[in-house]
C-alpha positions as CSV (number, residue, x, y, z in Angstrom):
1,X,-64.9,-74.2,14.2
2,X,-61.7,-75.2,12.5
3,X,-63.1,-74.1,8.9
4,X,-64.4,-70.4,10.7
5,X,-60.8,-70.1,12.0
6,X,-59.1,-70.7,8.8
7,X,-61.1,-68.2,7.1
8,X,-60.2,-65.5,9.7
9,X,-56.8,-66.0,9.0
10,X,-56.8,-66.2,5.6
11,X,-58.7,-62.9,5.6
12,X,-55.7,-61.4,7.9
13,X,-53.3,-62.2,5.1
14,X,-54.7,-60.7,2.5
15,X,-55.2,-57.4,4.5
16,X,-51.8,-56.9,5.4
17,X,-50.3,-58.1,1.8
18,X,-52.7,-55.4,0.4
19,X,-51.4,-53.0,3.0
20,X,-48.0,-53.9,1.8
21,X,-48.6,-53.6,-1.3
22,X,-49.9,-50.0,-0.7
23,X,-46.9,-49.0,1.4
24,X,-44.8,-50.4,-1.3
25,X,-46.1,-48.1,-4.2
26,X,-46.3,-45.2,-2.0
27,X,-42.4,-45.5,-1.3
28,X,-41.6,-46.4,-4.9
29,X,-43.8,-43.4,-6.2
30,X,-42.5,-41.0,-3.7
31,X,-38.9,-41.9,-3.9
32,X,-38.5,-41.3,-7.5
33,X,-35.3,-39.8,-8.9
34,X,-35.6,-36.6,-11.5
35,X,-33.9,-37.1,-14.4
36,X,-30.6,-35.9,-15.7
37,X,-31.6,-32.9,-18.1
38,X,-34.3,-32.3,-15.7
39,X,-31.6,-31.1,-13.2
40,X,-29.3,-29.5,-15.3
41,X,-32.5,-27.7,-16.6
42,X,-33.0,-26.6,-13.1
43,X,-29.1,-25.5,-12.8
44,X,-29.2,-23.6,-16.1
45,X,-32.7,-22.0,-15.1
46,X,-31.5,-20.9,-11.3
47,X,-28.3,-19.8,-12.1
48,X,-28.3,-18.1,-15.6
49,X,-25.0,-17.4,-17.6
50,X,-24.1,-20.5,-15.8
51,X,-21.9,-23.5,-17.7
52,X,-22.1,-27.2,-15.7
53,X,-18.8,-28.8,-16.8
54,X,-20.1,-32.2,-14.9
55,X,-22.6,-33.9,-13.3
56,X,-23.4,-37.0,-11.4
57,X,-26.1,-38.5,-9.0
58,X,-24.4,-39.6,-5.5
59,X,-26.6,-40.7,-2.7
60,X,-30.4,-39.3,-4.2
61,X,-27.9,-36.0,-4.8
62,X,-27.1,-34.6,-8.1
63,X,-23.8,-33.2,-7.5
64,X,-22.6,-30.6,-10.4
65,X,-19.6,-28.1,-11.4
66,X,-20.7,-25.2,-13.0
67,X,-18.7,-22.0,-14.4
68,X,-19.3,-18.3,-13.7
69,X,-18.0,-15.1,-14.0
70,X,-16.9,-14.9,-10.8
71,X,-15.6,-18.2,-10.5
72,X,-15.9,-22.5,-10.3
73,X,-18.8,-23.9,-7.8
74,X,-20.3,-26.8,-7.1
75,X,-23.8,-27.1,-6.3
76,X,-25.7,-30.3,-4.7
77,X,-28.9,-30.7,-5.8
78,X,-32.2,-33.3,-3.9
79,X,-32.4,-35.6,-6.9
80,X,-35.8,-35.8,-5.9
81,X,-37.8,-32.8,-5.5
82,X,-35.1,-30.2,-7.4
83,X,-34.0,-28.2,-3.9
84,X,-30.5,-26.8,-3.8
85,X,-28.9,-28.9,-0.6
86,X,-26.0,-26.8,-0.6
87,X,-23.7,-24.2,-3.0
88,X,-19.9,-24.0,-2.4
89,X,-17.1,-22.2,-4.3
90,X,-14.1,-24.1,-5.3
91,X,-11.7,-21.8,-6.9
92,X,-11.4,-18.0,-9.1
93,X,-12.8,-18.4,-12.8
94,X,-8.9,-19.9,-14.7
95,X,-10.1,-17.9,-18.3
96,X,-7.4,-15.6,-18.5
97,X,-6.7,-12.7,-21.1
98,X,-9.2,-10.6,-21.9
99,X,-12.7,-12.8,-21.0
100,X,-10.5,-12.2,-17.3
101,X,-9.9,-8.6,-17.4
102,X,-13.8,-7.9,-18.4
103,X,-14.7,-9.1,-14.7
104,X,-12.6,-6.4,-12.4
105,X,-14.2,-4.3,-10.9
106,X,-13.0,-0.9,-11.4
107,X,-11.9,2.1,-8.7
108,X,-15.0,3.2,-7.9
109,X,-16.6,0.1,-7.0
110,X,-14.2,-1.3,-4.8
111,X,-14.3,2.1,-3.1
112,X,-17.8,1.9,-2.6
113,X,-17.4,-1.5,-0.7
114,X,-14.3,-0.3,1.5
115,X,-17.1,2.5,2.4
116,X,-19.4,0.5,4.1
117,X,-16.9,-0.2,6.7
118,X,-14.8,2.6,6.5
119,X,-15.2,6.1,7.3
120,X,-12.7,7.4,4.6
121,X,-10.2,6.4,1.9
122,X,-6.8,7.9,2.2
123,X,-5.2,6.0,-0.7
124,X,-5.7,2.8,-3.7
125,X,-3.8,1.1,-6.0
126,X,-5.0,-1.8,-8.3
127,X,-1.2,-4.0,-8.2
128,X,-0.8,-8.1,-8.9
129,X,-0.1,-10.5,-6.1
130,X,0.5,-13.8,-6.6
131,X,-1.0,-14.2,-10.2
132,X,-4.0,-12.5,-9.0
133,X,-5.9,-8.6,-9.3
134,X,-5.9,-6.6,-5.5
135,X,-7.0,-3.4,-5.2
136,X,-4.7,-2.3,-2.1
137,X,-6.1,1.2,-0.1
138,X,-5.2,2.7,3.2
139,X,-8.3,3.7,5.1
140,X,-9.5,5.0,8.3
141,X,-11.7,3.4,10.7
142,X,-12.7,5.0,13.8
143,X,-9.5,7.4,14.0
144,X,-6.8,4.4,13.0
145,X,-5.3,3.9,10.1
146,X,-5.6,0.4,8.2
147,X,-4.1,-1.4,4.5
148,X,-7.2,-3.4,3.1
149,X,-6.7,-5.6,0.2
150,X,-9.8,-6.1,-2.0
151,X,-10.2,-9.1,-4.7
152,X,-10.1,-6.8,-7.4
153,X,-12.5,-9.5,-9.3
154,X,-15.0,-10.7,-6.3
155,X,-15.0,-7.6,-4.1
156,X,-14.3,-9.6,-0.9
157,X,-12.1,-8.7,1.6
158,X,-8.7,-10.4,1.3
159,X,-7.0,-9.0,4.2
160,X,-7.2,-6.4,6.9
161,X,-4.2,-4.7,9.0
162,X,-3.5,-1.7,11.2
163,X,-1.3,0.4,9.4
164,X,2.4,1.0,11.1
165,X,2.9,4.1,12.4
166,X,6.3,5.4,11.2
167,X,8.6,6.2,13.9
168,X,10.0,9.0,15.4
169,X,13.2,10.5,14.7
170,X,14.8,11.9,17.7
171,X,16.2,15.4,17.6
172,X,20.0,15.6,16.5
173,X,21.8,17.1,19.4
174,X,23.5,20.0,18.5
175,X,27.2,19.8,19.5
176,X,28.4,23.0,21.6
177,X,30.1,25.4,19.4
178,X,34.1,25.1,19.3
179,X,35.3,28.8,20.3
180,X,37.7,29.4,17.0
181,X,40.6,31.6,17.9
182,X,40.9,32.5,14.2
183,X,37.0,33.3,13.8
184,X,36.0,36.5,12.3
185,X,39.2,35.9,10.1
186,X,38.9,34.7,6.5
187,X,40.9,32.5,4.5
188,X,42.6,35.4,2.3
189,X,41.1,33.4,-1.4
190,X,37.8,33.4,0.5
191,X,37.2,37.0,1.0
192,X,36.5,39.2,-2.3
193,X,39.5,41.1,-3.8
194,X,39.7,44.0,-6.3
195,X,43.2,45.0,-5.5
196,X,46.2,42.9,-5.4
197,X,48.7,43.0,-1.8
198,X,51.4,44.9,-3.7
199,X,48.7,47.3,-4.7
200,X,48.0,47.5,-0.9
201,X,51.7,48.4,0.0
202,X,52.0,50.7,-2.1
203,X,49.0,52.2,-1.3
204,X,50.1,51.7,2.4
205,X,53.5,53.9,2.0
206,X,52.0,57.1,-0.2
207,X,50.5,57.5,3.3
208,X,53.2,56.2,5.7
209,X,57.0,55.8,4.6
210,X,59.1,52.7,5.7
211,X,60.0,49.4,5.8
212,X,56.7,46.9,5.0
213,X,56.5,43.7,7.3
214,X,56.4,41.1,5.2
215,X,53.9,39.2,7.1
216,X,50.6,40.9,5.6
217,X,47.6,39.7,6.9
218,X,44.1,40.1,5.4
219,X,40.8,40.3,8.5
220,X,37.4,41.3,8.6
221,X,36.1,44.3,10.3
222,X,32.9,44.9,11.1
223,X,32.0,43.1,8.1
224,X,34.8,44.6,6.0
225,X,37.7,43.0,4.9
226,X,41.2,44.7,5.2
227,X,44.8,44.4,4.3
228,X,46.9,44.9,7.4
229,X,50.2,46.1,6.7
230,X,52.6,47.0,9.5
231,X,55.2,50.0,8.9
232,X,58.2,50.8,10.5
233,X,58.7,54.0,9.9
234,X,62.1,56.2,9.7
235,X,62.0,57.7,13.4
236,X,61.6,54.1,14.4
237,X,57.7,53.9,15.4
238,X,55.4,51.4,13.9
239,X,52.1,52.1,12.1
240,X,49.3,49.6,10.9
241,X,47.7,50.9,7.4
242,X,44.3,48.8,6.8
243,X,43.3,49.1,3.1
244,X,39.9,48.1,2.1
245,X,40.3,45.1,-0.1
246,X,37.8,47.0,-2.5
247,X,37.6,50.3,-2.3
248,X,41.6,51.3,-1.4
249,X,40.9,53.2,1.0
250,X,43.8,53.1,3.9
251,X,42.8,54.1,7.6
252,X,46.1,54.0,9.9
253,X,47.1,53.8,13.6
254,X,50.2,54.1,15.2
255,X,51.8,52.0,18.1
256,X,52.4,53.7,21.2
């Protein structure tokens, strides 16, 4: 009985290490790691025009930077079966001069992607803010106006705002009109003059004879301008000659 016993469990051991053994290989075979060139083979063949700058295995991950047109990323790769676990962006693409300018998008393009949220382009202007290439339109969006800035490289949306309103100016009040006393008369070297004021008086006396007044004032009448030259005459009455300023001609009235 002891002998049968020992047998039974000696036959139980070997079953389970052959089980573990098994288990063992199955782990080990299904655990194993691609290799380096194999995953930036992948990288390269996924994302072409791509350049990895660095690669390293973290945790069964391949982690890798890699260059493109439109910018630095970092892409984490299963280090065992080749899936992408995740793709982020870290930054813009730092070539600069030409290699930089050969990647913005031009007027057209950015308005067709401003389009597909807007409902019309009223402006756009390609400026530089903060080392960096923004196209910059006003648009309008269901009956408002907004100022979109564009990534002028990417195409993405930097930032959206309503677009102020400029305000209104209120009206001037007019002030009330200051009754003149002296309106309707002109400064005498404002008003035009062909003949002189001693021309006028003598005009004045071939039609009346007298003394002149020497305060001679010049006035517009209906328009016309006048010398006004007061006469006292010899049988002591008073006159007023008014000679047109142009033309010479004298009208006169006498005082009653």
């Amino acid at each position: 009985m002891r002998r049968k016993g020992l047998w039974i469990t000696l036959g139980l051991v070997v079953i389970a290490t052959f089980i573990i053994i098994v288990t063992w290989q199955g782990v080990t075979t299904s655990a194993k790691t691609i290799t380096k060139d194999d995953a930036l083979s992948l990288i390269e063949e996924r994302y072409k025009g791509s350049k990895v700058t660095n690669i390293e295995l973290q945790q069964s991950a391949y982690h890798i930077k890699m260059t493109r047109e439109s910018g630095i990323y970092e892409v984490s790769l299963n280090a065992e079966n080749g899936d992408i676990i995740s793709l982020k962006k870290l930054g813009d693409n730092s070539s600069g001069g030409d290699d930089r300018n050969k990647t913005i998008k031009n007027e057209k393009e950015i308005e067709s992607i401003l389009l597909l949220s807007s409902d019309d382009i009223l402006s756009i202007s390609k400026k530089t803010e903060n080392q960096k290439d923004v196209y910059v339109a006003k648009v309008l969006e269901n009956k408002e106006e907004y100022i979109v800035k564009v990534d002028a490289v990417t195409g993405s949306i930097v930032s959206k705002d309503k677009a102020e309103k400029p305000k209104e100016e209120k009206p001037k009040e007019e002030k009330p009109k200051e009754e003149n006393p002296e309106e309707g008369k002109q400064k005498e070297e404002d008003r035009p003059v062909a003949i002189s004021k001693d021309e006028a008086i003598k005009i004045a006396l071939e039609h009346v004879k007298g003394a002149v007044d020497d305060d001679i004032e010049i006035e517009n009448i209906g328009g016309q301008t006048y010398y006004l030259i007061e006469i006292e005459t010899d049988d002591d009455n008073e006159a007023t000659v008014q000679v047109h300023t142009l033309t010479g001609k004298a009208t006169i009235s006498f005082d009653d």
